[in-house]
BAROTOR-955506 format. One record per residue (C-alpha): residue in three letters; residue number from 1; x, y, z. Coordinates in steps of 0.25 Angstrom, whole numbers. Layout:
ALA,NUM,X,Y,Z .
...
//
This chain:
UNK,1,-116,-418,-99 .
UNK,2,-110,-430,-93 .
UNK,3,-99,-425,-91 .
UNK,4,-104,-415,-82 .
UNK,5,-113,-426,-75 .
UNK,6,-100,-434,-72 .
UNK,7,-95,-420,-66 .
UNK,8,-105,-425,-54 .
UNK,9,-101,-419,-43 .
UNK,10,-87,-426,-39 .
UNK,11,-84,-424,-22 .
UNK,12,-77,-411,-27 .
UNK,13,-90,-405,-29 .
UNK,14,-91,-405,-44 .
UNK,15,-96,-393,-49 .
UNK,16,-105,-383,-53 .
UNK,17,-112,-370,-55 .
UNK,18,-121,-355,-51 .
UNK,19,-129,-346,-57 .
UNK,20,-125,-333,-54 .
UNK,21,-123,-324,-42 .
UNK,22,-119,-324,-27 .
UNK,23,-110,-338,-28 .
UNK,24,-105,-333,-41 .
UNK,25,-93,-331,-48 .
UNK,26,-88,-321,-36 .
UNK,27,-76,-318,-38 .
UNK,28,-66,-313,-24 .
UNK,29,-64,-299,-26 .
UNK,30,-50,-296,-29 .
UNK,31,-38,-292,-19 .
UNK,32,-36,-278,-22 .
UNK,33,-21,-280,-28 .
UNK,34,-22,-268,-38 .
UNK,35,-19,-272,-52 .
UNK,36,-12,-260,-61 .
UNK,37,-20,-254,-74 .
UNK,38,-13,-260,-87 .
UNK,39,-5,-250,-92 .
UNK,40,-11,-249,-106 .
UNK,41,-23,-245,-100 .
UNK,42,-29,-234,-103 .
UNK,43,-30,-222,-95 .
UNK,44,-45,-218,-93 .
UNK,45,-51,-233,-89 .
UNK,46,-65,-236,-81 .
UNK,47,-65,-233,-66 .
UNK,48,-77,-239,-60 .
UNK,49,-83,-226,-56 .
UNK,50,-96,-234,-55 .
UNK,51,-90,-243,-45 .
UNK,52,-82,-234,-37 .
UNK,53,-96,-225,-37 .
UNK,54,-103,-233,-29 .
UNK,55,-105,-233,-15 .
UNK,56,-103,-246,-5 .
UNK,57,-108,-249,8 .
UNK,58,-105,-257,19 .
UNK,59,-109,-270,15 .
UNK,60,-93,-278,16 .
UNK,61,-94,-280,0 .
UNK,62,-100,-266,-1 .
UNK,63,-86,-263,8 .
UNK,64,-78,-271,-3 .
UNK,65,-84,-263,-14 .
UNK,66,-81,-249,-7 .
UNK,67,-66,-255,-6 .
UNK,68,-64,-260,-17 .
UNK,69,-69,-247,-24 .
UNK,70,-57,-240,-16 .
UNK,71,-48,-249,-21 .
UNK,72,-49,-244,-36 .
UNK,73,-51,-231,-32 .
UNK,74,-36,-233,-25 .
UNK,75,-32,-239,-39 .
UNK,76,-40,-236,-49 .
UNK,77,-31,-243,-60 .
UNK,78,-31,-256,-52 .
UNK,79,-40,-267,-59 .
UNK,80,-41,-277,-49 .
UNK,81,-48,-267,-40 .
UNK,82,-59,-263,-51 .
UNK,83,-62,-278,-52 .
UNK,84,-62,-280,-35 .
UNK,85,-73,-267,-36 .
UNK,86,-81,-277,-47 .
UNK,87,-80,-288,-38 .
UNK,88,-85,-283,-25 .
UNK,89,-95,-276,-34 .
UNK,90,-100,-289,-39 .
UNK,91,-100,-296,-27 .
UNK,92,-109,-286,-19 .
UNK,93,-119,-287,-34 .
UNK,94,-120,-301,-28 .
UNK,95,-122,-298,-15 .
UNK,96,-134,-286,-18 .
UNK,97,-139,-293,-33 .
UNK,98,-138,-278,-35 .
UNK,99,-134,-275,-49 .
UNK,100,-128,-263,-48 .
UNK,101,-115,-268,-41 .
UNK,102,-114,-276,-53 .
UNK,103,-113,-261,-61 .
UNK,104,-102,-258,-52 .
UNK,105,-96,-270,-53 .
UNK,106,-95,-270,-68 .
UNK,107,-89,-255,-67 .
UNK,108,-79,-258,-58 .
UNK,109,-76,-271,-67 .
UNK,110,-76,-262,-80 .
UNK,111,-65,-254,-75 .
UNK,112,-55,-264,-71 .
UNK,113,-58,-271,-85 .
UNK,114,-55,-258,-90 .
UNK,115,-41,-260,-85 .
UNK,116,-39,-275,-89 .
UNK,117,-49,-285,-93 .
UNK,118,-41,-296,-93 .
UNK,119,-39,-295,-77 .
UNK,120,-44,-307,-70 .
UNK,121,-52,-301,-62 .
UNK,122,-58,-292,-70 .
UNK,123,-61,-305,-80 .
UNK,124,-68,-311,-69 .
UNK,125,-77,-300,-65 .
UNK,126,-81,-299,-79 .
UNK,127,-84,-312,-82 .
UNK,128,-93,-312,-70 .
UNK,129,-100,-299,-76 .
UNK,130,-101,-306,-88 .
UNK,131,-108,-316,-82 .
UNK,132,-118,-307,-74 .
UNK,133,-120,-301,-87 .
UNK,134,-125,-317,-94 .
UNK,135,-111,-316,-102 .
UNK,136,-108,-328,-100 .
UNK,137,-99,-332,-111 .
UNK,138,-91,-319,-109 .
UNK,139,-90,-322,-94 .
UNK,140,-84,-336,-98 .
UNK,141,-74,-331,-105 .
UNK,142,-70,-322,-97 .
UNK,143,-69,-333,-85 .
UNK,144,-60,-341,-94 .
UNK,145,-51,-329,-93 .
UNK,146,-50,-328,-80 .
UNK,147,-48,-342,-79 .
UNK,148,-36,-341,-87 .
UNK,149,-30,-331,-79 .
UNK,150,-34,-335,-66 .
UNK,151,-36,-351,-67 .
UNK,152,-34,-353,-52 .
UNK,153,-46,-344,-46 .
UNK,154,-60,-352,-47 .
UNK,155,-69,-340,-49 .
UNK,156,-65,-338,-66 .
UNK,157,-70,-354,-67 .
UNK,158,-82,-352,-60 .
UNK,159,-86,-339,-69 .
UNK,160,-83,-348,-79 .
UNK,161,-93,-359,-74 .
UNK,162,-104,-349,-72 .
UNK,163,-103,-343,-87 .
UNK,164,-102,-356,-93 .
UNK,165,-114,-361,-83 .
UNK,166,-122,-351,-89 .
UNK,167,-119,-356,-103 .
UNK,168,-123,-369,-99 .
UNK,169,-109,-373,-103 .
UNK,170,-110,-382,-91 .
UNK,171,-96,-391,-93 .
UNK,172,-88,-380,-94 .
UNK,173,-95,-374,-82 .
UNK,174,-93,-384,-74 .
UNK,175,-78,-386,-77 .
UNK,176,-77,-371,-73 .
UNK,177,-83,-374,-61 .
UNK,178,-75,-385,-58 .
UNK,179,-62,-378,-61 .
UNK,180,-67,-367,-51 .
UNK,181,-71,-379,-39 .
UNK,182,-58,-385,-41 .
UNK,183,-51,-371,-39 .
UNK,184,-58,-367,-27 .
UNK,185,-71,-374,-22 .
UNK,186,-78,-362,-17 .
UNK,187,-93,-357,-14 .
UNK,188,-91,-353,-28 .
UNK,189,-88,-366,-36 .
UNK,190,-98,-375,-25 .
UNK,191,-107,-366,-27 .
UNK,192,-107,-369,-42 .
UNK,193,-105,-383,-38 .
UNK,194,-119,-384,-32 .
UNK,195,-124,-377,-44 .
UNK,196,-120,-386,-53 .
UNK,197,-123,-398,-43 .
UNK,198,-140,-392,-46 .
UNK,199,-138,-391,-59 .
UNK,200,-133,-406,-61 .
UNK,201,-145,-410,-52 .
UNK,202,-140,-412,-37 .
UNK,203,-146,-402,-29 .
UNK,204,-140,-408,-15 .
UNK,205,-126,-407,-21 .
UNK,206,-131,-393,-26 .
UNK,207,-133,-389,-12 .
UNK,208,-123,-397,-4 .
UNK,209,-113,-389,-14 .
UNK,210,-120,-375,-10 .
UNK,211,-118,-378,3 .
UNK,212,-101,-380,2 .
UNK,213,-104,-367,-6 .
UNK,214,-109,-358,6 .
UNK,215,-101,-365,16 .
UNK,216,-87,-361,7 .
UNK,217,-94,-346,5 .
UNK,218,-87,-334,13 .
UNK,219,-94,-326,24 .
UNK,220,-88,-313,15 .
UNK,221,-95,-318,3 .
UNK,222,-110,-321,8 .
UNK,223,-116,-318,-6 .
UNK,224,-108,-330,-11 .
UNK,225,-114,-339,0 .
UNK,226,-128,-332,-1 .
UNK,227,-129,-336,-16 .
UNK,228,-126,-351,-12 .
UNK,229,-136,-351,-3 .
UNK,230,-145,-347,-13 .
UNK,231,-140,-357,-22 .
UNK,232,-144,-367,-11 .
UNK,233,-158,-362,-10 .
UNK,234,-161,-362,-25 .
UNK,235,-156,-376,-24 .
UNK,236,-166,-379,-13 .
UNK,237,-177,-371,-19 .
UNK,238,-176,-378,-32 .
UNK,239,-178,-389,-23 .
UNK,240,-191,-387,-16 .
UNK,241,-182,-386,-3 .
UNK,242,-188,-371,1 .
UNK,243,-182,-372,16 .
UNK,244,-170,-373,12 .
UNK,245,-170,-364,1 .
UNK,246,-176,-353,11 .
UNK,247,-165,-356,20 .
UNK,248,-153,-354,8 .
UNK,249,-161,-340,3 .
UNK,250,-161,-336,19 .
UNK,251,-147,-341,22 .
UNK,252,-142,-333,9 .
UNK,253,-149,-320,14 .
UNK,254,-144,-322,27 .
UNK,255,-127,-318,20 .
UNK,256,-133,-308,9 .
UNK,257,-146,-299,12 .
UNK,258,-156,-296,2 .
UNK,259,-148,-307,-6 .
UNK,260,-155,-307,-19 .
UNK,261,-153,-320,-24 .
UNK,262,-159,-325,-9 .
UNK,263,-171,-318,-9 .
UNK,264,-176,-323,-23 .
UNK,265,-174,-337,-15 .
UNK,266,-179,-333,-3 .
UNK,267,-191,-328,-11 .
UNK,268,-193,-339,-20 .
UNK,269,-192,-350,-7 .
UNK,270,-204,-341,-1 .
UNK,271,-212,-341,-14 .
UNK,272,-211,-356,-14 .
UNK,273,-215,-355,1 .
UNK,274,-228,-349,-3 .
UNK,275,-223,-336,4 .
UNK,276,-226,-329,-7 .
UNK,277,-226,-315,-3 .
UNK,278,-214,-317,5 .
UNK,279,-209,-321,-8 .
UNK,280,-212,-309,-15 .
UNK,281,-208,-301,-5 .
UNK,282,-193,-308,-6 .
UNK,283,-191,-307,-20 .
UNK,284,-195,-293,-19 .
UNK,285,-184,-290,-11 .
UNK,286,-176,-299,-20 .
UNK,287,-180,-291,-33 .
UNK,288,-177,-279,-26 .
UNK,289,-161,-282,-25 .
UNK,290,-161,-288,-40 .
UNK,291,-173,-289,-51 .
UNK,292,-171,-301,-59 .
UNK,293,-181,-304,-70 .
UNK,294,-182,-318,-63 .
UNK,295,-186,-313,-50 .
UNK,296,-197,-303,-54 .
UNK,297,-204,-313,-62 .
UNK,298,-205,-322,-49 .
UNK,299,-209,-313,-44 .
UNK,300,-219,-308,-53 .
UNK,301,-224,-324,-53 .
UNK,302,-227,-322,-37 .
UNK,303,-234,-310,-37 .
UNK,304,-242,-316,-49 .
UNK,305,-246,-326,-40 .
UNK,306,-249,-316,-28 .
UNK,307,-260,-310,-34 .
UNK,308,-250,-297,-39 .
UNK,309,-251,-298,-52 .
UNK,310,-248,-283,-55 .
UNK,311,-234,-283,-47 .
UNK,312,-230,-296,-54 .
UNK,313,-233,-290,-68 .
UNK,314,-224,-279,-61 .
UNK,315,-213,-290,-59 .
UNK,316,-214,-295,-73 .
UNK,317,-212,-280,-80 .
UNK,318,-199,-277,-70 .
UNK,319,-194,-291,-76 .
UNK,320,-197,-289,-90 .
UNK,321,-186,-278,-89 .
UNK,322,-176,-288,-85 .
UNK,323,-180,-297,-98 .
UNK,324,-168,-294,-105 .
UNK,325,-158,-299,-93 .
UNK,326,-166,-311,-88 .
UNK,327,-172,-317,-101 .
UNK,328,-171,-329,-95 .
UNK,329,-182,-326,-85 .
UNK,330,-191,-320,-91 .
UNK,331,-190,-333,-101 .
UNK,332,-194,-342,-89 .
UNK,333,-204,-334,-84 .
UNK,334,-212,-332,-97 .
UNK,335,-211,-347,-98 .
UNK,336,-215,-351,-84 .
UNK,337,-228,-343,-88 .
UNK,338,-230,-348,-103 .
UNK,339,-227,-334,-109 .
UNK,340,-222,-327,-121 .
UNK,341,-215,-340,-124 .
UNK,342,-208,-335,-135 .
UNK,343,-200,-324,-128 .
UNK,344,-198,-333,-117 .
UNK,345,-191,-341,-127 .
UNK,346,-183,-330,-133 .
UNK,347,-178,-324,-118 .
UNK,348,-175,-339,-116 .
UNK,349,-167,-340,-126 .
UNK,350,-160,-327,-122 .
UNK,351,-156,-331,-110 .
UNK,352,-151,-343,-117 .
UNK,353,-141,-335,-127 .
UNK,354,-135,-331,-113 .
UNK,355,-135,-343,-105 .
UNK,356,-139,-357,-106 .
UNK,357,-139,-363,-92 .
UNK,358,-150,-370,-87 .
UNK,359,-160,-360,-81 .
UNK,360,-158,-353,-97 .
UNK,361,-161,-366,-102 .
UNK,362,-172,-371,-95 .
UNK,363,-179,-357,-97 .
UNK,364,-177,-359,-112 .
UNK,365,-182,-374,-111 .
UNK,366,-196,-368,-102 .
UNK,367,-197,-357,-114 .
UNK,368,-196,-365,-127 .
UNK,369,-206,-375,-119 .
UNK,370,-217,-364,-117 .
UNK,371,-214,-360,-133 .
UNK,372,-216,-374,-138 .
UNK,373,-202,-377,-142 .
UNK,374,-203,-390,-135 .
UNK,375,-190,-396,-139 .
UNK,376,-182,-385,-138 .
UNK,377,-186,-382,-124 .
UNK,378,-183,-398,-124 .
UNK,379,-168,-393,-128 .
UNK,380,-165,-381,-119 .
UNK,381,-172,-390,-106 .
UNK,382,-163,-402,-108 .
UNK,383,-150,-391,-106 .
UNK,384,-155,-385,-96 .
UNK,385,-156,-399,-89 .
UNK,386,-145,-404,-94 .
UNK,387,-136,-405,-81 .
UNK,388,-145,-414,-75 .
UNK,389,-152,-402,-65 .
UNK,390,-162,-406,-56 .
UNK,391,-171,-393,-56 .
UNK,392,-189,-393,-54 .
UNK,393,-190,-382,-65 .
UNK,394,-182,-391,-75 .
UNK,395,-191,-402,-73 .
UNK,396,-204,-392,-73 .
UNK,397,-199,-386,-87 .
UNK,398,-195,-402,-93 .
UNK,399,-210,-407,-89 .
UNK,400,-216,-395,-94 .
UNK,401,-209,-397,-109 .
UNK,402,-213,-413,-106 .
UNK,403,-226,-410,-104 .
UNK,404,-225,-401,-117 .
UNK,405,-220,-412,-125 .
UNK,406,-231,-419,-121 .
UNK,407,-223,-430,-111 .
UNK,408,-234,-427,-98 .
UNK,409,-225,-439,-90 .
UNK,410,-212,-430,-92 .
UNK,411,-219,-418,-88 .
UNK,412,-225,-425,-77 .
UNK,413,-211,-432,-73 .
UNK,414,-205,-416,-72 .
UNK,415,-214,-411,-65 .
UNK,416,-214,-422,-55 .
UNK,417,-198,-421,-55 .
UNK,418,-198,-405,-53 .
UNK,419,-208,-404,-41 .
UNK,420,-198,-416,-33 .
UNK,421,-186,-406,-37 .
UNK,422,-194,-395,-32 .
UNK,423,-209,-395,-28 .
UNK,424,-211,-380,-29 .
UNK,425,-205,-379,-43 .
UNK,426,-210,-367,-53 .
UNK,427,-226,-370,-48 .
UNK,428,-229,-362,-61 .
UNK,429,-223,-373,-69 .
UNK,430,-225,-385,-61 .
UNK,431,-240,-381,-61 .
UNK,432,-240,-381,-75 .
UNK,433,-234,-393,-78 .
UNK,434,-243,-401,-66 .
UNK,435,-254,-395,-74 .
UNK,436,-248,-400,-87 .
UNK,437,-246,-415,-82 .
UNK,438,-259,-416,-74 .
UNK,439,-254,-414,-61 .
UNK,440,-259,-400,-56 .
//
């Protein structure tokens, strides 16, 4: 730990981190040099007819798809055109948050694997489904592959980071990450940058770095540059800064329409504003592009508190189905509301055994809280504080446990600190601890 706090950001811009999609991992796709078939391979090998089978249209990555699909149909035994299919498929599952060009993307990826799995390429794009797929140990070491064979591109080192992020290796991490700024300082790495920058507690650095990040992006990458900007607003959200977050959510709708990861900010800046059915209506239309168990139980909380009781319950059975891939949510849900404390701690830990950054750890703390394990929810909340991050839910969940352990001026002292980080922070919980301290 003190040696990551000495890390603190030198004029380089020293380092790191993101969660997941849109300012990824993104790796360029591939010239189209053909690369032979090995000639001990066998005769009868996969040949993406899922990915070939499907259909472009005329969107430009739709049109890089629909090439790329001619390319191996030109050479059908050439690996590197198998793995530029899987990336131009992956790119456009960012772009849509439509999990289906994920499928595609995984058959095309299956046949040049087929041919040779060692290629760097093909190690690449596999360690990145891993990581889709919360492998993250197995994406790790298949990043370290790739480093190994290609040290000089950054993109192996920031896979690397994102695995080991997600581990809550975070020294490691942030020496992957470092590897890759001093490689190629990029939309990429910044972008990690400012997301290391939050979670070490300097918001401004966060977004002064985000900034450099969308200024570096490409006009033929607007994804990557809509998912900093919605980095930015989550930043400002989290900050009680809702015009600015409005604007970021706008601004990143503005490159990418129907932008899924935009319109669950949008809506969640609108939901703050009191627009309430603005805001369901938003995260509607976000649902609609991609269901997450997250989402739906938002928004079964809004229409709760709209009067629909009957289409929220409506929301929570669609996201019951999604229990076994979001454990995680569910946990933090069941939590927030004080229920089932013991399956809350059991899906908790769940999500632990995949990942231990700090979202998973803080959950866990919220749910051993509400089960009465006071000092192990004591345990998991001091790691997933122990970067030093500044955030209002953090302080709610500690002054919630103080107040548990029967310390009324800690609880009091969180609860004070979290509504200064963000005044709009989890009303259900700040409620509840206002009430708990005296101060509703």
């Amino acid at each position: 730990m003190d040696r990551l706090r000495r890390r603190r950001l030198p004029a380089a811009l020293l380092l790191l981190l993101t969660t997941l999609p849109g300012c990824d991992s993104a790796v360029e796709p591939a010239p189209r040099e053909a690369q032979p078939l090995p000639a001990s391979s066998p005769a009868a090998l996969p040949t993406a007819a899922l990915a070939l089978g499907y259909v472009p249209g005329e969107d430009p990555t739709e049109r890089a798809i629909a090439a790329a699909q001619q390319a191996v149909r030109e050479q059908p035994d050439a690996i590197d055109r198998y793995a530029n299919l899987a990336t131009w498929l992956l790119r456009r599952a960012r772009e849509t948050s439509d999990g289906s060009y994920r499928l595609y993307a995984e058959d095309a990826l299956r046949a040049a694997r087929a041919r040779d799995e060692r290629n760097p390429q093909v190690l690449l794009l596999s360690a990145m489904v891993l990581q889709d797929q919360h492998r993250f140990r197995g994406a790790a070491a298949l990043a370290r592959e790739y480093i190994a064979l290609r040290p000089d591109d950054s993109t192996g080192s920031l896979v690397l980071g994102d695995a080991l992020l997600e581990l809550g290796e975070y020294d490691p991490a942030i020496d992957a990450y470092q590897q890759a700024m001093n490689l190629r300082p990029d939309l990429r790495s910044y972008n990690r940058a400012a997301h290391m920058r939050w979670l070490l507690g300097d918001a401004d650095d966060a977004r002064e770095i985000l900034v450099m990040a969308i200024d570096a992006g490409s006009e033929r990458d607007p994804e990557s540059r809509a998912w900093c900007f919605v980095d930015l607003g989550e930043i400002d959200l989290r900050t009680g800064d809702l015009d600015r977050a409005e604007q970021s959510a706008r601004a990143a709708l503005s490159l990418v329409p129907a932008y899924w990861p935009a319109q669950v900010l949008l809506a969640r800046v609108l939901h703050r504003r009191g627009h309430a059915d603005e805001a369901i209506a938003q995260l509607d239309a976000a649902l609609a592009h991609k269901s997450t168990a997250e989402d739906l139980l938002r928004l079964s909380d809004w229409l709760e508190q709209a009067g629909r009781s009957d289409d929220a319950k409506a929301r929570r059975t669609e996201a019951e189905a999604l229990v076994e891939a979001e454990p995680r949510a569910w946990a933090h849900w069941l939590a927030r509301h004080g229920r089932e404390p013991a399956r809350a701690v059991e899906l908790a830990q769940r999500e632990l055994a995949a990942r231990r950054n700090l979202v998973a750890l803080d959950t866990a703390a919220l749910t051993l809280l509400r089960a009465g394990r006071l000092d192990e929810a004591a345990a998991a909340l001091a790691q997933a504080r122990k970067l030093g991050t500044r955030d209002a839910e953090l302080e709610l969940h500690a002054g919630l446990l103080a107040h548990a352990r029967g310390d009324v001026a800690a609880a009091r002292a969180s609860l004070a600190s979290a509504l200064a980080l963000d005044p709009g922070v989890d009303p259900l919980l700040a409620g509840e601890l206002a009430h708990a301290v005296g101060e509703a």
